[in-house]
MIBATI-191398 format. One record per residue: residue in one letter; residue number from 1; x, y negated, z negated of N, C-alpha, C in turn. Coordinates in steps of 0.1 Angstrom, whole numbers, always signed. Layout:
! residues N
 code pos   n.X   n.Y   n.Z  ca.X  ca.Y  ca.Z   c.X   c.Y   c.Z
    A NUM     X     Y     Z     X     Y     Z     X     Y     Z
...
! end
This chain:
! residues 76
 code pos   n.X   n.Y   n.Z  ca.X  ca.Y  ca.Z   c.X   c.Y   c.Z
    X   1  +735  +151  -652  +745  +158  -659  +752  +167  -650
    X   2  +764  +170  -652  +775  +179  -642  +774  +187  -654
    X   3  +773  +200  -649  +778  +213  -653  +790  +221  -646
    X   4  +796  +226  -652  +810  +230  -643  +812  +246  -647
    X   5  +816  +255  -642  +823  +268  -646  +815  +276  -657
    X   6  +824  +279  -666  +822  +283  -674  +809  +275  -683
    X   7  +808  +262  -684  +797  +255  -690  +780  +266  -687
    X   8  +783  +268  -674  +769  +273  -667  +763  +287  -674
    X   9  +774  +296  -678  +769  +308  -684  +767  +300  -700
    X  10  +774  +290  -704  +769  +290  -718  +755  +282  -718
    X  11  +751  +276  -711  +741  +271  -707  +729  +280  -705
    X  12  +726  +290  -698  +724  +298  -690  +721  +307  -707
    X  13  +732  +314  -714  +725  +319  -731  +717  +308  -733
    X  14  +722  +303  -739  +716  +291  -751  +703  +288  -743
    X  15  +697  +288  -732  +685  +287  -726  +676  +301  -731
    X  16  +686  +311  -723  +678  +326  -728  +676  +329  -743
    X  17  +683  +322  -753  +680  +326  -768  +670  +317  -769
    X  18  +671  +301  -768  +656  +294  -769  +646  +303  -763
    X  19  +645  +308  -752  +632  +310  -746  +628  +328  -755
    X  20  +639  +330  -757  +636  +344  -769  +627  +342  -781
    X  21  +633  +327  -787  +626  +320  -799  +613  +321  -793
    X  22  +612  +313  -782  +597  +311  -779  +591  +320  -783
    X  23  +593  +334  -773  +586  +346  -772  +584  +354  -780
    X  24  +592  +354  -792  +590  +362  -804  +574  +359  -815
    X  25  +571  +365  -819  +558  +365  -824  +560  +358  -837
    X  26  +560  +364  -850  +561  +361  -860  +576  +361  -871
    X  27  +585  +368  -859  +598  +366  -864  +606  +353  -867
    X  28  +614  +354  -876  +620  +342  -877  +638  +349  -873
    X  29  +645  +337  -864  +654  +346  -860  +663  +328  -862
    X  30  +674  +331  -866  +683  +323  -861  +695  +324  -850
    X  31  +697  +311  -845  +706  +315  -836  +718  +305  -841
    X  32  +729  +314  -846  +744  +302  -847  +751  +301  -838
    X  33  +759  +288  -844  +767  +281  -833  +777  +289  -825
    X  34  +784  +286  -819  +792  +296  -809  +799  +286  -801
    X  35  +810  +282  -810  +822  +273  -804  +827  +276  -792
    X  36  +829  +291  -792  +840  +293  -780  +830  +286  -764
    X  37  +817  +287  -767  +808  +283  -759  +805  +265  -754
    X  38  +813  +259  -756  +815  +247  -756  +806  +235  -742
    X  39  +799  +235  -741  +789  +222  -735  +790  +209  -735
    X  40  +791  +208  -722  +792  +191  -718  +784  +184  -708
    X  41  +788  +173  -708  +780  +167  -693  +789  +156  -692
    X  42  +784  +147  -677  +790  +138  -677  +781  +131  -671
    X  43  +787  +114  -668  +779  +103  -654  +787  +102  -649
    X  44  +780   +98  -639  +791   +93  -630  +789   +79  -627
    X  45  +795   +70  -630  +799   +55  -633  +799   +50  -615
    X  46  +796   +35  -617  +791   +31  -605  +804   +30  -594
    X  47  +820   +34  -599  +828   +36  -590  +831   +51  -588
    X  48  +822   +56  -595  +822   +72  -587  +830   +83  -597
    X  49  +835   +78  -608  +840   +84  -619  +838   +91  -626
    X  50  +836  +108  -629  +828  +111  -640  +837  +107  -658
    X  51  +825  +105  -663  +828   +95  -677  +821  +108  -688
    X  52  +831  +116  -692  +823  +127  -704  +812  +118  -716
    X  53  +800  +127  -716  +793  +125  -726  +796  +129  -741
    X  54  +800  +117  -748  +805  +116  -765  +792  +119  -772
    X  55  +791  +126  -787  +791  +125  -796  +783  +112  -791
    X  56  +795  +101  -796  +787   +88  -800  +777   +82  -791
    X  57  +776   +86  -778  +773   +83  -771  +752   +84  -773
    X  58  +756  +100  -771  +742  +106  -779  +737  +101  -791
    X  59  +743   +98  -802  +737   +89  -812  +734   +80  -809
    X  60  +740   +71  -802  +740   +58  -797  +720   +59  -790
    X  61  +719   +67  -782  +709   +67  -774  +700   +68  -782
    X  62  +698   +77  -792  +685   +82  -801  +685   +73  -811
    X  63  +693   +66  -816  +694   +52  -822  +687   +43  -811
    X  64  +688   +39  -802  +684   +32  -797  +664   +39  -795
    X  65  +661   +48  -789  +649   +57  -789  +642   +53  -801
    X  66  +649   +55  -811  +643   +57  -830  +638   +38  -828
    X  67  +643   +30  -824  +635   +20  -826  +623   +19  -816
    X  68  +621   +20  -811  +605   +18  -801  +598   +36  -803
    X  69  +602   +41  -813  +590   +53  -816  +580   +46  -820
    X  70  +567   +49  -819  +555   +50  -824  +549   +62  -830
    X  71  +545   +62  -837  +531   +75  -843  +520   +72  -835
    X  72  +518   +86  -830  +505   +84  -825  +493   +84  -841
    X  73  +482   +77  -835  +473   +76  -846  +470   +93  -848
    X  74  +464   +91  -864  +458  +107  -865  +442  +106  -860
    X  75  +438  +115  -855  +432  +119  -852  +415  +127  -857
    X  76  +406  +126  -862  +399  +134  -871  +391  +141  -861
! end
């Protein structure tokens, strides 16, 4: 994944509020979205191209993931 510019500080929050989540005890805290904060990535394609990561792209992948899930057994 390329991170570029300004991507890096929104990155950079949104890591430090998860890791806030972590660290909080028994609070429940939410964190909303924050457009202006906008995140991306990209590949880079086998002629060297970067190709932005879609929306569909990401579904596409966990769609594909969602079929070869397993449950692990329970356990007693």
């Amino acid at each position: 994944m390329v991170i570029e510019g300004g991507e890096i500080e929104a990155h950079n929050l949104m890591r430090r509020q998860a890791m806030s989540l972590q660290n909080s005890s028994n609070q429940a805290s939410v964190v909303l979205p924050q457009p202006e904060l906008q995140l991306g990535g990209a590949i880079v394609d086998e002629y060297g191209n970067q190709v932005l990561i879609t929306e569909e792209m990401v579904q596409a992948a966990c769609q594909e993931c969602e079929k070869y899930w397993v449950r692990p057994e329970k356990q007693d």
